[in-house]
N, C-alpha and C positions, 0 to 999 in steps of 0.2 A: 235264846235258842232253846226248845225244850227238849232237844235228844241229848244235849251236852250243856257244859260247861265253859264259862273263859277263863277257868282255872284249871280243866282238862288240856284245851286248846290255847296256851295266849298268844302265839303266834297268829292266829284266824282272828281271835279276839283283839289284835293289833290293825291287824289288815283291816277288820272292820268299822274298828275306829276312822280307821286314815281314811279307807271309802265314803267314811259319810261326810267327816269333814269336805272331802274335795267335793261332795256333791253336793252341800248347802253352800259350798263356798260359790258355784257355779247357779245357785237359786234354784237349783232341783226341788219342788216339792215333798216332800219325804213325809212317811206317813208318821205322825207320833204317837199314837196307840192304836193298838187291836184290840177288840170285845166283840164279845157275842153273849147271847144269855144261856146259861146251863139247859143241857136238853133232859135233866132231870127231875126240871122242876116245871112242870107246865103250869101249876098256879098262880094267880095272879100277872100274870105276863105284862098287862100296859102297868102296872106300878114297881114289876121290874126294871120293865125299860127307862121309866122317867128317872129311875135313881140313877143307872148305868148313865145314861144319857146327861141329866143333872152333875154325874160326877166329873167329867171331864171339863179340862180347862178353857177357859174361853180361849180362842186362835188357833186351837190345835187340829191338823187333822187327821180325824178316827175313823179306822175299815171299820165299821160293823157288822159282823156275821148274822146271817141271819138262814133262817131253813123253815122257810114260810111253804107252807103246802096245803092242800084241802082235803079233807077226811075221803079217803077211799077205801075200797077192799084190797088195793094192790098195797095202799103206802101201809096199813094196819097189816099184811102177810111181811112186808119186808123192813122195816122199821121199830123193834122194840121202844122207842121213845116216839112212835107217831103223836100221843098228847102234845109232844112240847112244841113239835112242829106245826101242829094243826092252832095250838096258840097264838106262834110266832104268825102265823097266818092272820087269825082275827085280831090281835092284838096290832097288827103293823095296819089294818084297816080300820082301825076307830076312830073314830072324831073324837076320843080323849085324848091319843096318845095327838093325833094332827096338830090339836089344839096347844098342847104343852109344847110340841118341837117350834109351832111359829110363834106360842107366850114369849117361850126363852132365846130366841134369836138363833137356836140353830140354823145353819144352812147349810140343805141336802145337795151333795153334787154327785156324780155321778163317777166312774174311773175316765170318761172320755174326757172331763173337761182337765183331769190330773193325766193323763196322755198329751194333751193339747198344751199342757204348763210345760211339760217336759221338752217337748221337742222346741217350744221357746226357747227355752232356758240351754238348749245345743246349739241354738243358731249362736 
């Protein structure tokens, strides 16, 4: 949790435990990592991604953030980091990056098909 601690909280930090147990114990899909790329660094963006993406473990699955946008005069008036976004944009459209996700056997899903696992996994 990034506002706290479960050495502030360990009660919450208990409860969260016990939650997740009972919801893989019930085949809930649960997410195993979050990432996204720093919106600090618009260079280099598809060799960002392939390491980000490269680093995670095979079975796992990862939300990735992303704040893919196309250069305008509105996003450059309200966005101080517009570079990284307009990255995240050409970068998530290259035939390099497409290329490495289907080399390495990622597979893209969507939140609907982890919606549709869920409500399985209640019946």
């Amino acid at each position: 949790v990034g506002f706290t601690s479960w050495d502030t909280f360990p009660e919450l930090g208990h409860y969260c435990c016990e939650t997740v147990a009972r919801l893989e114990e019930m085949g809930m899909p649960l997410l195993d990592d979050v990432m996204g790329l720093p919106l600090d660094t618009p260079d280099e963006r598809v060799a960002q991604a392939k390491a980000e993406l490269d680093a995670r473990q095979p079975g796992t699955i990862t939300h990735f953030f992303l704040h893919p946008t196309q250069d305008t005069p509105e996003l450059r008036a309200m966005c101080p980091d517009w570079p990284s976004r307009v990255a995240d944009y050409q970068a998530f459209l290259s035939e390099e990056l497409r290329d490495h996700i289907r080399n390495t056997g990622i597979q893209l899903i969507g939140n609907r098909v982890l919606r549709d696992l869920m409500r399985q996994s209640m019946l």
